[in-house]
MARFIDREN-472329 format. One record per residue (C-alpha): x, y, z; residue in one letter; residue number from 1. Coordinates in pm, 1 decimal. Layout:
N
<node px="X" py="Y" pz="Z" res="A" n="NUM"/>
...
END
This chain:
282
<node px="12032.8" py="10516.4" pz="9030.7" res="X" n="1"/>
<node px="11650.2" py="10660.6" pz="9020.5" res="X" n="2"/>
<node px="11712.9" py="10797.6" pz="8616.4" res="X" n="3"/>
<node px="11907.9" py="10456.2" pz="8532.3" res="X" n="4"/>
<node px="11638.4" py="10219.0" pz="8692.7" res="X" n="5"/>
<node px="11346.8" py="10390.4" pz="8574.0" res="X" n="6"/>
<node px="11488.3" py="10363.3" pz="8215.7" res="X" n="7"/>
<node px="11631.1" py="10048.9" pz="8216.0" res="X" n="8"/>
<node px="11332.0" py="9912.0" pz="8428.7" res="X" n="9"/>
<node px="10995.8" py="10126.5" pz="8358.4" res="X" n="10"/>
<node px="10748.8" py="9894.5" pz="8470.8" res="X" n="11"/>
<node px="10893.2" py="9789.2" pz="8844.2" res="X" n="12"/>
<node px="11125.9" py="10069.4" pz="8868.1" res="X" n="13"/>
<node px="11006.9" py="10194.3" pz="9210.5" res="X" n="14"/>
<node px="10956.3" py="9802.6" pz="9333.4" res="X" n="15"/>
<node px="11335.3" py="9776.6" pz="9263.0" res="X" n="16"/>
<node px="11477.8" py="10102.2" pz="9448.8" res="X" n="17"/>
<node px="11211.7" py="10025.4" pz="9712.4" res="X" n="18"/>
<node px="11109.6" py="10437.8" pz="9663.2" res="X" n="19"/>
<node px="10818.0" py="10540.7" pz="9881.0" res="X" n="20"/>
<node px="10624.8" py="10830.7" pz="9819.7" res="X" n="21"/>
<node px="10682.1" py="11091.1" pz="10067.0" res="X" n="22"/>
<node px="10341.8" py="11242.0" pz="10238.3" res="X" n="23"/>
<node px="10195.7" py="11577.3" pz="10270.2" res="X" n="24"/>
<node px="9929.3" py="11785.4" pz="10370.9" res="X" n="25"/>
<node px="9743.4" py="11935.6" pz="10145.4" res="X" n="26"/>
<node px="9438.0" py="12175.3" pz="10115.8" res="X" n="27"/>
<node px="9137.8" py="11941.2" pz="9885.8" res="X" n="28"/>
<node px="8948.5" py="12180.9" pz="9689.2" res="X" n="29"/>
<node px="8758.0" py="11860.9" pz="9578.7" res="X" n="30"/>
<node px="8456.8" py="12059.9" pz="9636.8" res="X" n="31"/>
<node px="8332.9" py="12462.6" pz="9762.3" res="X" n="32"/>
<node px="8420.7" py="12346.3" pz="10090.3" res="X" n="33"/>
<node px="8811.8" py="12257.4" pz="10068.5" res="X" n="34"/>
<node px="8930.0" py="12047.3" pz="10371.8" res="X" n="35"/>
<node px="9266.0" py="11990.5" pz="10492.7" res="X" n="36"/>
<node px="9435.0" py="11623.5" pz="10375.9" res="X" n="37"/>
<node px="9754.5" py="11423.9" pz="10459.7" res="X" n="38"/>
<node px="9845.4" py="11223.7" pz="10152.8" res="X" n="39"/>
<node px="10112.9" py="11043.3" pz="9945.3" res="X" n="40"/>
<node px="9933.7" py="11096.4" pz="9625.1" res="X" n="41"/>
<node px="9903.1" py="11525.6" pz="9445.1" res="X" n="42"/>
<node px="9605.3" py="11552.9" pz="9215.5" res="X" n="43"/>
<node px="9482.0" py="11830.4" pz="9045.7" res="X" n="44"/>
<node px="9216.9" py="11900.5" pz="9337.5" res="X" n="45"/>
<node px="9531.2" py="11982.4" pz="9561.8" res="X" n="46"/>
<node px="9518.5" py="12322.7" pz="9536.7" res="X" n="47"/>
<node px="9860.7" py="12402.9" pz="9801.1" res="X" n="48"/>
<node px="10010.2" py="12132.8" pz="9874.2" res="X" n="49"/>
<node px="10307.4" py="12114.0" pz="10184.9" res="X" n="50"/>
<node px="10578.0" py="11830.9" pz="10248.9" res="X" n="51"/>
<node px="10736.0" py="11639.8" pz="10224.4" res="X" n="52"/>
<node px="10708.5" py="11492.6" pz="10583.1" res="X" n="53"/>
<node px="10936.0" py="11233.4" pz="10706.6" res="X" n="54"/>
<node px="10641.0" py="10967.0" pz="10776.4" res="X" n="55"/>
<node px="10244.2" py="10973.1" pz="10768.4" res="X" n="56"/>
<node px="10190.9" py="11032.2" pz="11171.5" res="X" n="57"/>
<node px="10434.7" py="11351.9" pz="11150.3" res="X" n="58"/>
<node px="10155.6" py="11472.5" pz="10863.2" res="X" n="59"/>
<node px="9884.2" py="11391.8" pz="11003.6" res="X" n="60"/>
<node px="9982.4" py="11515.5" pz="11370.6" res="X" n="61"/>
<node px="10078.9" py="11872.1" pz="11165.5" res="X" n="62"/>
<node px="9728.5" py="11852.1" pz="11023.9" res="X" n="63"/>
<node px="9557.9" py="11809.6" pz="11389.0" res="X" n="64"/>
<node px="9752.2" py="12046.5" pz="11487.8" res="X" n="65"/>
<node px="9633.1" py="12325.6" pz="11217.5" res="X" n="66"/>
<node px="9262.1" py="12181.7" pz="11256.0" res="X" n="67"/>
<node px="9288.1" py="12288.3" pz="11624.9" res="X" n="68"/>
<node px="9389.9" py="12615.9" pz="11524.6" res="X" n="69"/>
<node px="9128.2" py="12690.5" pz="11263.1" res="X" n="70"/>
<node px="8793.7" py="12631.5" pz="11186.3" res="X" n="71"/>
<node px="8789.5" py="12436.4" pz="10836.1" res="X" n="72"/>
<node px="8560.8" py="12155.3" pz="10870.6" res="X" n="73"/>
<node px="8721.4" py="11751.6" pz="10971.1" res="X" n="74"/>
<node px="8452.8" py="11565.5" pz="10782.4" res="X" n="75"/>
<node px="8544.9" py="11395.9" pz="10427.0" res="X" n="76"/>
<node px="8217.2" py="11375.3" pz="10267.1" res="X" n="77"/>
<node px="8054.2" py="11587.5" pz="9947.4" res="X" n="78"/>
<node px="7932.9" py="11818.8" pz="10169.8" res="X" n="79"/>
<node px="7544.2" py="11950.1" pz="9999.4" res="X" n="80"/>
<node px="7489.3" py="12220.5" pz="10249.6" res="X" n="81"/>
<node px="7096.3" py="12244.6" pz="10433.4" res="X" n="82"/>
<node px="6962.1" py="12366.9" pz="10780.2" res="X" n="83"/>
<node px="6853.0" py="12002.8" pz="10847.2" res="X" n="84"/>
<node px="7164.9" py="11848.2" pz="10802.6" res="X" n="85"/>
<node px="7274.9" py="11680.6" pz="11147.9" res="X" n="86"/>
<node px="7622.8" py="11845.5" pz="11196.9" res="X" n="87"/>
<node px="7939.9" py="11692.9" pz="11424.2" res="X" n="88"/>
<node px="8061.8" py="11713.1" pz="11729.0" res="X" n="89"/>
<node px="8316.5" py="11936.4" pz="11602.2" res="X" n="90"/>
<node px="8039.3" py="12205.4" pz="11528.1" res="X" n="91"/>
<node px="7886.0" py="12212.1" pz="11893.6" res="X" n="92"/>
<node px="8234.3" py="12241.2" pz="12001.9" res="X" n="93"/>
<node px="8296.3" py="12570.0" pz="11801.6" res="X" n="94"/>
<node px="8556.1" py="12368.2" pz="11577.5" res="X" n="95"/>
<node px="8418.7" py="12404.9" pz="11260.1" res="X" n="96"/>
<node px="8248.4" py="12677.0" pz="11088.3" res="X" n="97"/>
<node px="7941.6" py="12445.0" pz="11033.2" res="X" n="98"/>
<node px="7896.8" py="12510.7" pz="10643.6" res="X" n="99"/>
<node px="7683.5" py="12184.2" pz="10583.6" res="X" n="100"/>
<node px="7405.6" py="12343.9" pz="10846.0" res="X" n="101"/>
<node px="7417.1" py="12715.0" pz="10599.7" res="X" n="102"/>
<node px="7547.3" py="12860.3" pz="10955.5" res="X" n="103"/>
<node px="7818.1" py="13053.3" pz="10713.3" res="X" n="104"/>
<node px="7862.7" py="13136.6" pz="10328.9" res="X" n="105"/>
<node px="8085.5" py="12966.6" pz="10112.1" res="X" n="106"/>
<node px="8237.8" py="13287.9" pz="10128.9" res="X" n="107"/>
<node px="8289.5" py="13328.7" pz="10468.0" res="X" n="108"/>
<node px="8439.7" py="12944.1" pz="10477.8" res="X" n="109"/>
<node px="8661.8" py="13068.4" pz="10188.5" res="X" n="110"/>
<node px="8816.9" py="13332.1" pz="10417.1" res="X" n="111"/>
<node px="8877.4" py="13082.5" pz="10664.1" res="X" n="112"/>
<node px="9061.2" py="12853.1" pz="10406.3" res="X" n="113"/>
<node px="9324.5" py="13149.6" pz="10274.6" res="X" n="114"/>
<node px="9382.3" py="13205.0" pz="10645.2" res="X" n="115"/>
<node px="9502.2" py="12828.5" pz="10671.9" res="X" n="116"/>
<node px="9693.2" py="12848.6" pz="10336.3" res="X" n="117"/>
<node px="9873.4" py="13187.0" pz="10445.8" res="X" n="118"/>
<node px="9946.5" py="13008.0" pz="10827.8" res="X" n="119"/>
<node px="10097.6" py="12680.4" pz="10652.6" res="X" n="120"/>
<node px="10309.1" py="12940.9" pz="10372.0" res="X" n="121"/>
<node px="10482.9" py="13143.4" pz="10626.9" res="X" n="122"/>
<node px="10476.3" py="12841.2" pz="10865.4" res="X" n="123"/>
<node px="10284.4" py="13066.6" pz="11120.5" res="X" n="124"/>
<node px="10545.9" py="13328.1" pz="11175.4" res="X" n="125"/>
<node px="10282.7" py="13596.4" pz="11069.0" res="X" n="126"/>
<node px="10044.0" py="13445.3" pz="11362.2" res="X" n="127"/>
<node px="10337.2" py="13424.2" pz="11597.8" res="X" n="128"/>
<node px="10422.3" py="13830.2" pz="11566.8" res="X" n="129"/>
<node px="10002.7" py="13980.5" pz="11567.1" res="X" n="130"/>
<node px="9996.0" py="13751.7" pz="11878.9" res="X" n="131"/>
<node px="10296.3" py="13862.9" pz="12083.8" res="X" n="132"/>
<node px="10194.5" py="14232.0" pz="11975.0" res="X" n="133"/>
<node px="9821.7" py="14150.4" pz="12080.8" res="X" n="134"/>
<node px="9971.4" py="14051.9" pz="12424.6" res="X" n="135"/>
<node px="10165.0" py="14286.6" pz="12524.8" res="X" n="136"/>
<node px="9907.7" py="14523.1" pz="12490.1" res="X" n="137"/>
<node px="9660.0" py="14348.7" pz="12668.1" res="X" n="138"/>
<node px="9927.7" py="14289.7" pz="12951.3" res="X" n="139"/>
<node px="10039.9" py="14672.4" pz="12942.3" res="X" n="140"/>
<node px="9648.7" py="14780.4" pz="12988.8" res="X" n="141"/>
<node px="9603.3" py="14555.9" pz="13282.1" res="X" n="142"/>
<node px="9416.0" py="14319.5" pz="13134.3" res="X" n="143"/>
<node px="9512.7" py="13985.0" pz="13202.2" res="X" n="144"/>
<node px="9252.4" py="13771.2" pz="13154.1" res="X" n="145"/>
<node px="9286.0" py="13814.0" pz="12797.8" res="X" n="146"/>
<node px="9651.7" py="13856.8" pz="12785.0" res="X" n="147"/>
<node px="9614.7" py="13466.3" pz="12915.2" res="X" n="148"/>
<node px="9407.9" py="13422.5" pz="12662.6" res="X" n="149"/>
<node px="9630.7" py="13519.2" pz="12386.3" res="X" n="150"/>
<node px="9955.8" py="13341.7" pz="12555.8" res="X" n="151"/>
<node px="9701.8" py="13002.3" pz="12546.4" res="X" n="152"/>
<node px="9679.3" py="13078.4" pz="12198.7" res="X" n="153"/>
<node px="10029.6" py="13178.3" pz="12116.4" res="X" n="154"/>
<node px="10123.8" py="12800.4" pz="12261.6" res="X" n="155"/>
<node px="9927.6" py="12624.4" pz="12048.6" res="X" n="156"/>
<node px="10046.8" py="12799.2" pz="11776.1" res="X" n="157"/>
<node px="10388.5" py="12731.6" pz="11853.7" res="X" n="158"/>
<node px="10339.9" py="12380.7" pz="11911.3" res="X" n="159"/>
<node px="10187.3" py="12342.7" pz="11526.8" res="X" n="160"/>
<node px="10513.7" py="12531.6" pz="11404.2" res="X" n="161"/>
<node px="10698.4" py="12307.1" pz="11634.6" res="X" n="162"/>
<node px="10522.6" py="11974.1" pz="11459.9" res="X" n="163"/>
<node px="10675.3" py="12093.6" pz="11109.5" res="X" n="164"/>
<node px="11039.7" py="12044.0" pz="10971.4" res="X" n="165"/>
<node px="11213.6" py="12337.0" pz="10888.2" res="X" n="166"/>
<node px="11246.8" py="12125.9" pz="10517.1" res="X" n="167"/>
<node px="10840.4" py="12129.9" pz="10486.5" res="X" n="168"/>
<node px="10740.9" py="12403.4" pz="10185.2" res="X" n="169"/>
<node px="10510.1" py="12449.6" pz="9946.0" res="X" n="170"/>
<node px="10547.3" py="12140.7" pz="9699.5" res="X" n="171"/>
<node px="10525.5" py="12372.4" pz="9379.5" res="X" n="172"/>
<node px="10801.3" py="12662.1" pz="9598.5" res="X" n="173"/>
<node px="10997.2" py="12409.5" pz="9707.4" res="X" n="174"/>
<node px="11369.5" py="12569.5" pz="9598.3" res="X" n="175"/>
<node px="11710.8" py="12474.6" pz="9734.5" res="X" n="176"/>
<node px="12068.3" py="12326.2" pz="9683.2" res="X" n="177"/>
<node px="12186.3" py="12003.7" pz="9814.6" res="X" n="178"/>
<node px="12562.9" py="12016.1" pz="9843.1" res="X" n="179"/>
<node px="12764.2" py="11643.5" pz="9813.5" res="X" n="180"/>
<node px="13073.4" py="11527.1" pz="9784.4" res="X" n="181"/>
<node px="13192.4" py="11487.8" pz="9444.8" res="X" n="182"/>
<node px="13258.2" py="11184.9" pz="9245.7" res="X" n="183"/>
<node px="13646.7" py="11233.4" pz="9177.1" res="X" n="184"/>
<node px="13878.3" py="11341.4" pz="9454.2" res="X" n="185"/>
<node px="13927.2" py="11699.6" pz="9525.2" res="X" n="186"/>
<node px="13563.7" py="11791.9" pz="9353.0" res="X" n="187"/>
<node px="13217.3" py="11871.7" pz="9521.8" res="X" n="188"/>
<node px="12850.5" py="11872.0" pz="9372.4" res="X" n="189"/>
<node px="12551.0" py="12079.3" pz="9414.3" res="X" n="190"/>
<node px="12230.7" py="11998.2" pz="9323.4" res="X" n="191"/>
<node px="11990.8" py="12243.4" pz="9219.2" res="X" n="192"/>
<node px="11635.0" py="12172.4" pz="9326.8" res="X" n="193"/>
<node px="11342.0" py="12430.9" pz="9172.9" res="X" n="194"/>
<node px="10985.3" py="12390.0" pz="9225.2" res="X" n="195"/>
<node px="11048.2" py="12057.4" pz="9335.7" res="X" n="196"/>
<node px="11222.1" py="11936.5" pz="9063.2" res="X" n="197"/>
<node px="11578.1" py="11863.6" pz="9040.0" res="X" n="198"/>
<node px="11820.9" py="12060.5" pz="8770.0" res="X" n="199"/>
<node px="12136.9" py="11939.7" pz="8656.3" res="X" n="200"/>
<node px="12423.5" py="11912.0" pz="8910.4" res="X" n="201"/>
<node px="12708.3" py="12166.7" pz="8931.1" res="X" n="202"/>
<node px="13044.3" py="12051.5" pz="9014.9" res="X" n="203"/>
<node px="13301.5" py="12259.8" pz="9174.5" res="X" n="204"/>
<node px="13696.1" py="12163.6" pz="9243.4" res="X" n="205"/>
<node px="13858.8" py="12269.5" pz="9525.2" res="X" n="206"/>
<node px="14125.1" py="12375.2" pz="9375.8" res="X" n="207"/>
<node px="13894.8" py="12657.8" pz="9264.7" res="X" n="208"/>
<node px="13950.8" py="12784.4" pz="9684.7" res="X" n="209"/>
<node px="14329.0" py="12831.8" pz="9649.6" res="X" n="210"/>
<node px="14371.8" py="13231.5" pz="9667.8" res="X" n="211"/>
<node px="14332.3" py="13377.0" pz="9329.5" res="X" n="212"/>
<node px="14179.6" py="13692.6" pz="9183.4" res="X" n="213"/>
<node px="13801.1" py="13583.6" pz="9251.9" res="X" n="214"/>
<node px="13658.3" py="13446.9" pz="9577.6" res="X" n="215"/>
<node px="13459.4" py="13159.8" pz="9630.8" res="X" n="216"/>
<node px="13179.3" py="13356.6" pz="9679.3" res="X" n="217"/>
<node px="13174.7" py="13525.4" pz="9411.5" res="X" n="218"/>
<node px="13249.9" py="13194.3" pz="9147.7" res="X" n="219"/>
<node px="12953.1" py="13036.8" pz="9325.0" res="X" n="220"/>
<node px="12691.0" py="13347.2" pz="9268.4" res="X" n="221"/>
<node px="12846.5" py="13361.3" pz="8873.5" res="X" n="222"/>
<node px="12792.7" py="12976.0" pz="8872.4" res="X" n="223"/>
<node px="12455.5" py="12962.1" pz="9019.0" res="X" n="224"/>
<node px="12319.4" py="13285.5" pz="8853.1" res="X" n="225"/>
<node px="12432.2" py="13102.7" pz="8528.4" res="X" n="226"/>
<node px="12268.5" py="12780.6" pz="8577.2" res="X" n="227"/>
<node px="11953.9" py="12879.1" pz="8722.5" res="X" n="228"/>
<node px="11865.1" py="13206.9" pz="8508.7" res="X" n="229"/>
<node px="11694.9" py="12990.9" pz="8256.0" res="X" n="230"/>
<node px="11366.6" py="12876.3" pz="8310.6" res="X" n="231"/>
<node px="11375.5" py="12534.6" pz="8562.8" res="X" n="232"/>
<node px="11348.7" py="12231.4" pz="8426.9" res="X" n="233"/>
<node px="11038.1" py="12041.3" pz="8512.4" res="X" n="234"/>
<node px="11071.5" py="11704.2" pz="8329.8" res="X" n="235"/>
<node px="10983.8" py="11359.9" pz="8487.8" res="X" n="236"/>
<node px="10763.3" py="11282.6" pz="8793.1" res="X" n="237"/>
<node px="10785.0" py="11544.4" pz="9060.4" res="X" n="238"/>
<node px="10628.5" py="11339.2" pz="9328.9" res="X" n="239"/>
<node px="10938.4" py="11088.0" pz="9287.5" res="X" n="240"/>
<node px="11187.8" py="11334.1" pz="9279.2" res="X" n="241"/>
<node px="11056.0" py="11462.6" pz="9607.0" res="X" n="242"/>
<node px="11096.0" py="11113.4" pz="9707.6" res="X" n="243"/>
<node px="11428.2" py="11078.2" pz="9611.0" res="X" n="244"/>
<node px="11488.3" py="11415.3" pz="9807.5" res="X" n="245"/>
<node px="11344.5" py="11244.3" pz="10126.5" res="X" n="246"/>
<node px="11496.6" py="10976.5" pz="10082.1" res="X" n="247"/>
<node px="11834.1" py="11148.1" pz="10076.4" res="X" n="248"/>
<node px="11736.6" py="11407.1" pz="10329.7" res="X" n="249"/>
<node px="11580.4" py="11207.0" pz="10609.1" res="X" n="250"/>
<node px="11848.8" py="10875.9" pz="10560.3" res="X" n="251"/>
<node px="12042.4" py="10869.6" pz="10914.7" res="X" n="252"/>
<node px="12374.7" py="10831.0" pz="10661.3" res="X" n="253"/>
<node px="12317.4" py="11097.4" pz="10440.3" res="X" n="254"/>
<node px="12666.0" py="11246.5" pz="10400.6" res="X" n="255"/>
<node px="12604.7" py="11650.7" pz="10243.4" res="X" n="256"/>
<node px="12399.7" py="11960.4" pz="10350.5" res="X" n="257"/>
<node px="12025.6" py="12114.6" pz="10217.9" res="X" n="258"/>
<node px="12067.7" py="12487.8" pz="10178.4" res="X" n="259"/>
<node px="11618.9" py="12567.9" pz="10120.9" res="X" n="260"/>
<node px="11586.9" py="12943.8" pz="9938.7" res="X" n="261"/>
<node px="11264.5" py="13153.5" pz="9841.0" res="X" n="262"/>
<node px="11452.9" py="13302.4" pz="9567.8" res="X" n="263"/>
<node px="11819.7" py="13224.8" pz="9437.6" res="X" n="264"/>
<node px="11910.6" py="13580.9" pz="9619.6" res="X" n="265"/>
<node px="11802.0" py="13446.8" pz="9969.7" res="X" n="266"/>
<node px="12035.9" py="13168.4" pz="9944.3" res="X" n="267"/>
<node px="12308.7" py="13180.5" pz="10245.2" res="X" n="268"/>
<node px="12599.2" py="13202.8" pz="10021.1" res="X" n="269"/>
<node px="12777.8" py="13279.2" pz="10376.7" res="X" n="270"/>
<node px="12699.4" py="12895.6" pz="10503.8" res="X" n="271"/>
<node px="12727.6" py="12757.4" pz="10179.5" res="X" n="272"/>
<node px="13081.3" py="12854.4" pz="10152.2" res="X" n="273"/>
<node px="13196.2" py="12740.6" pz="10511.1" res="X" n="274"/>
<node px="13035.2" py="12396.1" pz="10454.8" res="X" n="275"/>
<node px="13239.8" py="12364.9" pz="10097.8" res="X" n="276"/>
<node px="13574.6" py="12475.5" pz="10319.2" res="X" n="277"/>
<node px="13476.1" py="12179.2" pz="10527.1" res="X" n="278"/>
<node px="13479.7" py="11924.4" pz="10281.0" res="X" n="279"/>
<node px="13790.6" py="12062.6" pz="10117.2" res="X" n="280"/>
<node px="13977.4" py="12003.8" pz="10465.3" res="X" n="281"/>
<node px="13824.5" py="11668.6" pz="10534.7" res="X" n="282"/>
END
């Protein structure tokens, strides 16, 4: 429906499937001082960009969630950096790094912005580990004041891995395979997504489970391998195909199964084949 209407209908396209871009948030390197930003809208000043979310507050409440974590700085203006400048709240509060009072570099604020970017890329599971490790020791030396410490610390960080749908990647990493129903009887699809972009759809019959010399496993690897060994397509408007993905993914009647991969070889081929059985005994 999205390829038909936008050809048939370029300039009201979107009006007419009622598509709504999906949000993000997304580190603004609009100027030395990059800030973190929930938006609808990927320019070329979005340096890592992560979604998409299912509405604005679940963005934004992600990006409070990181801010109270790190130290990047809240406020939204050019900042031109001077020991008279009059600070924020935020930087009497130890909640910002304070760059447009000099109190740090732009290279020590840099270091503080590849710290967010490497928390929001692994989702936090990097934090999650030095933190348990940091406790335990504390906690096996007797010292529990800062073994509380670190278990304060270890719940916030859970809760701002807890605010983010498994789904949520890196808009320009964001792989995976959608797996429908087919259109004729006895036939499923999957759809190829790669760098946020979708490929051309894959159809399988079911016929192809009835024993024979080659599993399904193995015809699926072959088919994939095949299909995705060229270099991904990435024609048309990626923000709308992400739409079109959350549109799909987040609908309370979607009817199919999001399989999310790094690489093709982290794909759970296992799941993937179970879910197929399904629909071949429904």
């Amino acid at each position: 429906m999205y390829q038909l209407t936008r050809e048939l209908f370029p300039e009201d396209y979107l009006k007419r499937l009622r598509l709504r871009m999906p949000w993000f948030v997304a580190l603004d390197s609009g100027d030395l001082f990059p800030r973190l930003e929930t938006v609808n809208r990927l320019g070329r000043r979005h340096r890592a960009a992560y979604g998409p979310f299912f509405s604005r507050d679940l963005a934004q409440r992600y990006e409070q969630e990181l801010l109270g974590l790190f130290q990047i700085r809240r406020c939204t203006e050019t900042l031109a950096p001077s020991p008279e400048h009059p600070g924020c709240i935020y930087g009497e509060m130890g909640q910002c790094l304070r760059p447009c009072q000099c109190v740090v570099s732009s290279e020590e604020y840099a270091h503080e912005v590849v710290r967010v970017d490497d928390f929001m890329a692994g989702n936090g599971k990097a934090t999650v580990a030095d933190l348990s490790t940091a406790r335990e020791r504390a906690a096996l030396a007797l010292d529990f004041e800062q073994a509380a410490q670190l278990h304060k610390r270890l719940e916030k960080v859970n809760a701002a891995i807890a605010s983010r749908d498994a789904v949520i990647a890196r808009v320009d990493h964001f792989n995976g395979l959608a797996l429908t129903r087919g259109v004729a009887e006895q036939e499923c699809r999957l759809w190829p997504v790669m760098a946020g972009y979708w490929q051309n759809p894959l159809t399988l019959q079911f016929s192809a489970l009835e024993p024979g010399t080659r599993s399904l496993d193995q015809e699926l690897r072959e088919k994939l391998s095949a299909a995705l060994s060229l270099p991904a397509t990435a024609s048309g408007n990626r923000l709308e195909q992400l739409a079109v993905f959350s549109r799909w993914y987040y609908s309370t009647w979607r009817d199919g199964h999001w399989f999310p991969f790094a690489k093709l070889e982290d794909l759970s081929y296992r799941r993937l084949v179970r879910e197929i059985s399904n629909l071949s005994r429904a």
